[in-house]
KOLMAR-709527 format. One line per 3 residues: for each residue z negated, x negated, y negated of N, C-alpha, C. Coordinates in nm, 4 decimals, decimal comma. Layout:
# KOLMAR-709527
Z/X/Y/Z/X/Y/Z/X/Y  ...
# end
This chain:
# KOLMAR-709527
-0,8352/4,2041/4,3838/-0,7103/4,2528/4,3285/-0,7399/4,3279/4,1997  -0,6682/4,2959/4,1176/-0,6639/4,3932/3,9859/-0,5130/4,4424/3,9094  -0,5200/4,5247/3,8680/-0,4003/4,5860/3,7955/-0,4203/4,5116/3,6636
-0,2650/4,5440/3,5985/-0,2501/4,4823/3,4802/-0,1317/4,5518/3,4444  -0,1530/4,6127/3,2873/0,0246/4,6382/3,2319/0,0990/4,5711/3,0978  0,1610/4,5481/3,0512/0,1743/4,4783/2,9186/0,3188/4,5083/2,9185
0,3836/4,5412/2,7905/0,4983/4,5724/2,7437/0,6072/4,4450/2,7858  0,6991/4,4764/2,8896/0,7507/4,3675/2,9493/0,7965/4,2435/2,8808  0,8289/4,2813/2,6827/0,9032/4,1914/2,6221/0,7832/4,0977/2,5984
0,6414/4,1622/2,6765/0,5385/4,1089/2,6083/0,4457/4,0288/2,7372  0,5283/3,9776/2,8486/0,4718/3,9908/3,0055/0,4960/3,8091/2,9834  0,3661/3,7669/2,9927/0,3322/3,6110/2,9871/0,4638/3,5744/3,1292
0,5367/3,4701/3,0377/0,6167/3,3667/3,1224/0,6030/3,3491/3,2433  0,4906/3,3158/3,2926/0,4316/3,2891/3,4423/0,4454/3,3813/3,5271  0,3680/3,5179/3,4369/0,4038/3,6676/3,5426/0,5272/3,7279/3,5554
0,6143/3,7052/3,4347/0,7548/3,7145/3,4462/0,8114/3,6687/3,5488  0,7795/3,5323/3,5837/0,9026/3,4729/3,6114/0,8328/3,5142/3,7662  0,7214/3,5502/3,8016/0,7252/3,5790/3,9366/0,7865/3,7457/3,9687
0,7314/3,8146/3,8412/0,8100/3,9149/3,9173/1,0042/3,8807/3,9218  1,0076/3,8407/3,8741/1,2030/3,8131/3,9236/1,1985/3,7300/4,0495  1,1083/3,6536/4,0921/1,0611/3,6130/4,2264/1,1104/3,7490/4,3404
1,0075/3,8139/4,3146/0,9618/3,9370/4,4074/1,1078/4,0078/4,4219  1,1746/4,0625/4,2615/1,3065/4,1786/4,2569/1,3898/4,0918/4,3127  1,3660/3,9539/4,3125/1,5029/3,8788/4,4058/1,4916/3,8449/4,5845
1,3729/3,8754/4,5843/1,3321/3,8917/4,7262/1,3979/4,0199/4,7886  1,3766/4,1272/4,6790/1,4249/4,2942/4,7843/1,5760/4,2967/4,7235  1,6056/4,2795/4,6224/1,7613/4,3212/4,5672/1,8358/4,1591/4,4955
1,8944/4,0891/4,6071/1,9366/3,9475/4,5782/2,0436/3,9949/4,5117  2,0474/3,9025/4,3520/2,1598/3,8878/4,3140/2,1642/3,9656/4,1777  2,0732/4,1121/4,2135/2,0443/4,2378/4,0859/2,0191/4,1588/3,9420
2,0532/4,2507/3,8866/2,0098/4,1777/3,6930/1,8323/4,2482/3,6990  1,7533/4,1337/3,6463/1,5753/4,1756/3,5645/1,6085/4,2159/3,4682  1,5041/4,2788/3,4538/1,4467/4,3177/3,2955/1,5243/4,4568/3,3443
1,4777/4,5252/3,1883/1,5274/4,6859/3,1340/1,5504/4,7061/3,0476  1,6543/4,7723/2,9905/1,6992/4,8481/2,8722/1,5449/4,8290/2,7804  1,5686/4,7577/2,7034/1,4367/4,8013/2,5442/1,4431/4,9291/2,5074
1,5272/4,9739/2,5272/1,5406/5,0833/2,4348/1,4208/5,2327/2,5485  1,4352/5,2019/2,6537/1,3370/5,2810/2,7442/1,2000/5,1916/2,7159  1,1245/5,1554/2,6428/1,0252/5,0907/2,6218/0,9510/5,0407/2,7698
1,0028/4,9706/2,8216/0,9326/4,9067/2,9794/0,7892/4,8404/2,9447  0,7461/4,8679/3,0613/0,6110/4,8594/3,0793/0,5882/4,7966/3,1935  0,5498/4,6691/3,2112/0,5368/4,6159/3,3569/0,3713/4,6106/3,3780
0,4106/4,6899/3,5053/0,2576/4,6850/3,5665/0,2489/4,6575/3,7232  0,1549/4,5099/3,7091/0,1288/4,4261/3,8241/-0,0071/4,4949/3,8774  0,0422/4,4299/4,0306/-0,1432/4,4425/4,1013/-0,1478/4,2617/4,1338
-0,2395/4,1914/4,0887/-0,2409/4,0697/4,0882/-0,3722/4,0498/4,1864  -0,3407/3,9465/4,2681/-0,4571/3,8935/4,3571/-0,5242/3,7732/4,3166  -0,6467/3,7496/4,3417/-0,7859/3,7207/4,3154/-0,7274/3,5489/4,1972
-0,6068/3,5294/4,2749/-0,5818/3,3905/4,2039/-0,4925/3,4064/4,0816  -0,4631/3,5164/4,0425/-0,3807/3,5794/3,9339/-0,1650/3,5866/4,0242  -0,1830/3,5778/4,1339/-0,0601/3,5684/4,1942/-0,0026/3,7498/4,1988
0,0701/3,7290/4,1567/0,1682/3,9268/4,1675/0,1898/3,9324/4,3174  0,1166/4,0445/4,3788/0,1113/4,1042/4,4923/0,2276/4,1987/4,4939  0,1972/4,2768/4,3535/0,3072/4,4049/4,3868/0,3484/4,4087/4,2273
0,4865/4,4933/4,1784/0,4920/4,5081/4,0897/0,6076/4,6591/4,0800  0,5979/4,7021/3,9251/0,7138/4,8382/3,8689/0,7216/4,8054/3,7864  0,8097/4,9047/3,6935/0,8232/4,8934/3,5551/0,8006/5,0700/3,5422
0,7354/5,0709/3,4239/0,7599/5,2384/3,3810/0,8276/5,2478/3,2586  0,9659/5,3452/3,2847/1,0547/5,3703/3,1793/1,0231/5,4925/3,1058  1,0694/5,4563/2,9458/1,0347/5,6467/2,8646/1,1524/5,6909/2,7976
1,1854/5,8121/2,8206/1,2663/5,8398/2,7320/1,2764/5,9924/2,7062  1,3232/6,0356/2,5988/1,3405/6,1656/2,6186/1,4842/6,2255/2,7126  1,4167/6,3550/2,7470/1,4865/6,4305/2,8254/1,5106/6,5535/2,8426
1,6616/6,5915/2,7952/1,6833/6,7649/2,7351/1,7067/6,8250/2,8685  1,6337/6,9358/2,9194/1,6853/7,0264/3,0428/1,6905/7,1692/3,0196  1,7012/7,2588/3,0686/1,6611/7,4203/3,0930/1,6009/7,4281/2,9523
1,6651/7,3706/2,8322/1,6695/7,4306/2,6883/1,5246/7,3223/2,6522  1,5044/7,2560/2,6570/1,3705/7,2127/2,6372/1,4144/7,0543/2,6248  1,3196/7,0275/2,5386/1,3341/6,8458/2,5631/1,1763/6,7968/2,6261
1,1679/6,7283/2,7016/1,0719/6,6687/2,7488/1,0391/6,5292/2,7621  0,9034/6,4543/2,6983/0,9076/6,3261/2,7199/0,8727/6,2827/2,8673  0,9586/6,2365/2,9005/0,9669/6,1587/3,0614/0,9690/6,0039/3,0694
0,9001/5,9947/3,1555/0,9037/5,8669/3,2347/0,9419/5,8551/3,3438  0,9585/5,7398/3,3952/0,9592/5,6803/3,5666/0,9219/5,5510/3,5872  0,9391/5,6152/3,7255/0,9292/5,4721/3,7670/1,0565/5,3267/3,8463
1,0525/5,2579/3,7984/1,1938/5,1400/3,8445/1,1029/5,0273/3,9125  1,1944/4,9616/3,9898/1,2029/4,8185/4,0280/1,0709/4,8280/4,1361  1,0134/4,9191/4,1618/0,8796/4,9187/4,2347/0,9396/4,8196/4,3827
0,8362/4,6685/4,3613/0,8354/4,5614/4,4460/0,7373/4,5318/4,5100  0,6790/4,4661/4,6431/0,5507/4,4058/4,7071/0,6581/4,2832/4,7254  0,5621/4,1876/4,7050/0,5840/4,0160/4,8102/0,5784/4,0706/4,9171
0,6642/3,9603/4,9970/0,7279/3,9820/5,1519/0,6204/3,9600/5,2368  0,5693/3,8786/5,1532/0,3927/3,8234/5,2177/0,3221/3,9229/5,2267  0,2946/4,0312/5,1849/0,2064/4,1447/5,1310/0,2204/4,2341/5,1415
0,3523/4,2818/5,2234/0,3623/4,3946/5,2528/0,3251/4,4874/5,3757  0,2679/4,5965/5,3969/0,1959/4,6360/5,5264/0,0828/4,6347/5,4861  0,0251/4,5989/5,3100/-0,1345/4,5596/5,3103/-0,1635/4,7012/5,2348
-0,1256/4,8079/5,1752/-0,0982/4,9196/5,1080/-0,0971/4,8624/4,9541  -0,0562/4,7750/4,9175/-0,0340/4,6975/4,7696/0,0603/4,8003/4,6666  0,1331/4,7999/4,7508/0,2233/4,8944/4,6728/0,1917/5,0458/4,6870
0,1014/5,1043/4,7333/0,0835/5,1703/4,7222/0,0093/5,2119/4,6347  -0,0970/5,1586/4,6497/-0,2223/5,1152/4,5531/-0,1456/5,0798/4,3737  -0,0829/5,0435/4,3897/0,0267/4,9807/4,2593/0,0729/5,1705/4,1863
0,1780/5,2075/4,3141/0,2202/5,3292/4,2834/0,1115/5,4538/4,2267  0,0406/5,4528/4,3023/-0,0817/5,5471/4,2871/-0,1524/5,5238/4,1514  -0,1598/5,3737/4,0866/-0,2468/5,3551/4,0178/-0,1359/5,3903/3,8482
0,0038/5,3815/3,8819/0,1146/5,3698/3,7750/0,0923/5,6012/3,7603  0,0898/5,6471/3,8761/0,0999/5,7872/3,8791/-0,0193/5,8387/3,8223  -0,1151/5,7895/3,8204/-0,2310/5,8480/3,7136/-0,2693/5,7905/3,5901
-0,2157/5,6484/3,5745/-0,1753/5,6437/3,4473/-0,0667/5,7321/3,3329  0,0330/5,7121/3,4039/0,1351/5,8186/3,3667/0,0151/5,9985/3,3311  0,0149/6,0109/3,3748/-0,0713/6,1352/3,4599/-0,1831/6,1835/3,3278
-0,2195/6,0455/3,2770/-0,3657/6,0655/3,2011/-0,2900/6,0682/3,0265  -0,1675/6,0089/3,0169/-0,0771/5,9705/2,8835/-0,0305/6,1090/2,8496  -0,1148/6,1417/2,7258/-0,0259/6,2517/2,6584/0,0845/6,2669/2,6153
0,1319/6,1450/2,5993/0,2926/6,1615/2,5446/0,4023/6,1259/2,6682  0,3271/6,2076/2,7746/0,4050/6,2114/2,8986/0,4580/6,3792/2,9768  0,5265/6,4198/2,9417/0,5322/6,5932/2,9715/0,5391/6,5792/3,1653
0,6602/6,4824/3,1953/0,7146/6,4591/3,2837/0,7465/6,3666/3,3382  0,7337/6,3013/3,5001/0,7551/6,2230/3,5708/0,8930/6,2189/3,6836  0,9709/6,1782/3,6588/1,1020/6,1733/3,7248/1,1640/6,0408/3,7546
1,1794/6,0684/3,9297/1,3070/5,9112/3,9444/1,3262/5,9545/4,0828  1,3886/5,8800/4,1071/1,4651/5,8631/4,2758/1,4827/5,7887/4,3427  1,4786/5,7808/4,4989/1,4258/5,6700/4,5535/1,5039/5,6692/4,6689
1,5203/5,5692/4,8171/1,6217/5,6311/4,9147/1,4890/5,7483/5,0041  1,5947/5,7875/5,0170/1,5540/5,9073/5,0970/1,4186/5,8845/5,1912  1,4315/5,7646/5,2831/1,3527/5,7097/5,3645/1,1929/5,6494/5,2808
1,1702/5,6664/5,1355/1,0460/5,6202/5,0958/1,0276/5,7138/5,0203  1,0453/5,8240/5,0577/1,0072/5,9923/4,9238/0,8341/5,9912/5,0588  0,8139/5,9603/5,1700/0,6801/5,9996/5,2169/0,5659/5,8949/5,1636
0,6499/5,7771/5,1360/0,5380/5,6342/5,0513/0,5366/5,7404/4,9167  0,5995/5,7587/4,8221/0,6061/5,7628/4,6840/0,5173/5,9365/4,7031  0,5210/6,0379/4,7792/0,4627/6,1577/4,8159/0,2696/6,1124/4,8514
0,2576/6,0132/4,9253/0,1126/5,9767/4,9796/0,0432/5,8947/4,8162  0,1184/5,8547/4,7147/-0,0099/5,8135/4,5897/0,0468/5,9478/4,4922  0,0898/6,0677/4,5158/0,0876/6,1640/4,4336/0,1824/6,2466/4,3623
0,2901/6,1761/4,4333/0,4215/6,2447/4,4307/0,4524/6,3731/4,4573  0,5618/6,4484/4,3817/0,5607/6,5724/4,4269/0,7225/6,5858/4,4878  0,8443/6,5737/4,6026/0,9650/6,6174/4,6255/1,0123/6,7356/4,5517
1,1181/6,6993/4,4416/1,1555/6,8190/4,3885/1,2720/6,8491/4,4923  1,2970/6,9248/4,5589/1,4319/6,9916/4,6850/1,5137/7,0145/4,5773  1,6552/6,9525/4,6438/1,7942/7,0107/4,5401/1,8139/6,9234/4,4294
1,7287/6,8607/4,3643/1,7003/6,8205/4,2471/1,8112/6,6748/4,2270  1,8811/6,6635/4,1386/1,9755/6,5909/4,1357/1,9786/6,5149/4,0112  1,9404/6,3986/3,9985/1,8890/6,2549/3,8741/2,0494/6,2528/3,8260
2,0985/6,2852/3,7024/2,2380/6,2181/3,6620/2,1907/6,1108/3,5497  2,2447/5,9724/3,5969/2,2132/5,8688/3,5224/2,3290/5,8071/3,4740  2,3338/5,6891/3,3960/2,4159/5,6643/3,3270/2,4348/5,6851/3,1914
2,5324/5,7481/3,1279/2,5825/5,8465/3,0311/2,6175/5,9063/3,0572  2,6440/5,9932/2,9713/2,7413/6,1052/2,9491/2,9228/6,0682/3,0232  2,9272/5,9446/2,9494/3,0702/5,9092/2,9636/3,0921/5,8404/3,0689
3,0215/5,7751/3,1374/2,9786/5,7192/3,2751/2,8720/5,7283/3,3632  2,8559/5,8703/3,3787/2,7524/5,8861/3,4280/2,7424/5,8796/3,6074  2,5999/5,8178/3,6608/2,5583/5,7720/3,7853/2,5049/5,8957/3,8749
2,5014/5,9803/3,9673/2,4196/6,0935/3,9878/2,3595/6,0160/4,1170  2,2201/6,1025/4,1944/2,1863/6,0825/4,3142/2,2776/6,1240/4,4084  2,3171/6,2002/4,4517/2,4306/6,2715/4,4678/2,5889/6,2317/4,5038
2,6000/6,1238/4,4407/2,7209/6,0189/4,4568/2,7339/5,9691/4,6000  2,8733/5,9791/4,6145/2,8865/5,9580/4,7924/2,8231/5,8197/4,8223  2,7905/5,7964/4,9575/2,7172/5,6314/4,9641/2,5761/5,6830/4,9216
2,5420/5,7541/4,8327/2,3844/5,7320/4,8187/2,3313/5,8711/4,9114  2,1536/5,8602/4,9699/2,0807/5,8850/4,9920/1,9436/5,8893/4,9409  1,9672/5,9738/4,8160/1,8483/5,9493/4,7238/1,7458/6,0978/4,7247
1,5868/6,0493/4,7094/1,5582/6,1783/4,6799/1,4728/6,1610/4,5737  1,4785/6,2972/4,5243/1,4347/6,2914/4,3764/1,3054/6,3409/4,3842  1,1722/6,2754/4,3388/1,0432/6,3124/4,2922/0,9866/6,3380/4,1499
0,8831/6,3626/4,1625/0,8582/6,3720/3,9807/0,6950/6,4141/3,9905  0,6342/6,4324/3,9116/0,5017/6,4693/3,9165/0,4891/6,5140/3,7258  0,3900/6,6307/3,7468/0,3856/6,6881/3,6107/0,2513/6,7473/3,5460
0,2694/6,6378/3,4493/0,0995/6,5981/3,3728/0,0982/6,7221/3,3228  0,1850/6,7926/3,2598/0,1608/6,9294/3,1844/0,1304/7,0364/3,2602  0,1548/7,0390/3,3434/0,1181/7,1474/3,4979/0,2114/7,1689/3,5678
0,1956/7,2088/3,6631/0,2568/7,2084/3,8107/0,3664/7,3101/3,7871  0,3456/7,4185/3,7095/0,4398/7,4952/3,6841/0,5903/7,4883/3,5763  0,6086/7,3309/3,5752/0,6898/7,2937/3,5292/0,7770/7,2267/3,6300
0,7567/7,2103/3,7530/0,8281/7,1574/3,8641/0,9177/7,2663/3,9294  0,8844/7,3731/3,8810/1,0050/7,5322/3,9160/1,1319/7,4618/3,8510  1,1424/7,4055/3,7290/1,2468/7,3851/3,6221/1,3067/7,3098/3,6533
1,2792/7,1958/3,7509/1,3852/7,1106/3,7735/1,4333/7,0945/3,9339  1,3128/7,1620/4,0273/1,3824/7,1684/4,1497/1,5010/7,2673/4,1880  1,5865/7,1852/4,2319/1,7219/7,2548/4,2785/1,8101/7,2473/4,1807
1,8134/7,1456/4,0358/1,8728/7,1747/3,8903/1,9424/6,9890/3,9504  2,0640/6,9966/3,8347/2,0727/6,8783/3,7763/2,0287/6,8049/3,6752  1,9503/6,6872/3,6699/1,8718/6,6547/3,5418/1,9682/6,5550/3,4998
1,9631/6,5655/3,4074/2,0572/6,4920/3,2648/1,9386/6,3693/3,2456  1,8935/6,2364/3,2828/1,8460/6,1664/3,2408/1,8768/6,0685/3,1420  2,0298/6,0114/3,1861/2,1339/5,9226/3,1137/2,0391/5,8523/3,0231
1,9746/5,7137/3,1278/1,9445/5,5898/3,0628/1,9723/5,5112/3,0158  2,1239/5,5091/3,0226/2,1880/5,3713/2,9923/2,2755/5,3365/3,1057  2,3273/5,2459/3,0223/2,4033/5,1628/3,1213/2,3228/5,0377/3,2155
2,1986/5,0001/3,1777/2,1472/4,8923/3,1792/2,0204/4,9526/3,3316  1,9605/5,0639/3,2730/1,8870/5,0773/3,3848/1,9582/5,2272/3,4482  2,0592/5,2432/3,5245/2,1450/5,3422/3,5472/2,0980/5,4483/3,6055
1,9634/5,4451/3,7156/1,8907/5,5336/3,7646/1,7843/5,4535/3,7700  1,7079/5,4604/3,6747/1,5277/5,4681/3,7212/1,4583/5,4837/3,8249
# end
């Protein structure tokens, strides 16, 4: 198995078209791809025959909170084949996207949200649970929150600049507003 990342507008045909394989396996019907404007980053764990085991995308954008702007990322679309799952692929995937992130200086902050029931997967490759912490996505003018009745989301994040930047957003509402295109990260 090996990892691989390449700028998604830049993700050879073949690996493309399997990861829309995989996102149509867990979410039938969903739109691929991501907003350009969050510069996506697809990063595969590919097995021995070059086949996508697991896959994410990591989104960037800036992000104004508690008076501060911070460059943030996340993580989206995090997929395993149906075949492959139970093997820790995705974990291994997650873990390997969280210290990348982790090692990138032009990363202050790590933020996204997930259902409630996989904050202990996304916590075991290095996650940190921010409590309270509430993702508003969307826009401004249509904006998506975790928080929204029907959802069960919890919000994680991990922070390359130090740990003492995770006071600032647990228990806060974060203003992410990606777009319309990738609505919560």
């Amino acid at each position: 198995m090996r990892i691989v990342t390449h700028p998604e507008a830049d993700l050879p045909a073949q690996l493309a078209a399997q990861v829309v394989e995989l996102e149509e396996q867990a979410w039938p019907g969903n739109c691929h791809g991501h907003d350009p404007a969050l510069a996506p980053l697809t990063m595969l764990l590919l097995d021995a025959g070059g086949t996508v085991a697991a896959s994410l995308a990591l989104l960037y954008k800036p992000v104004r909170h508690a008076g501060r702007t911070y460059r943030a990322a996340g993580l989206s679309a995090v997929v395993t084949r149906e075949a492959d799952r139970g093997r820790g692929h995705g974990g291994r995937l997650v873990a390997e996207a969280r210290a990348a992130l982790a090692a990138d200086p032009a990363v202050d902050v790590v933020l996204f949200s997930c259902d409630r029931p996989l904050a202990r997967f996304y916590e075991a490759a290095g996650f940190t649970r921010l409590p309270g912490a509430v993702l508003v996505g969307g826009t401004p003018e249509e904006p998506l929150a975790t928080d929204d009745p029907g959802f069960d989301k919890e919000v994680l994040g991990d922070f390359p600049a130090g740990r003492a930047e995770a006071a600032a957003f647990a228990g806060t509402r974060i203003g992410l507003y990606p777009g319309l295109v990738d609505r919560l990260w």
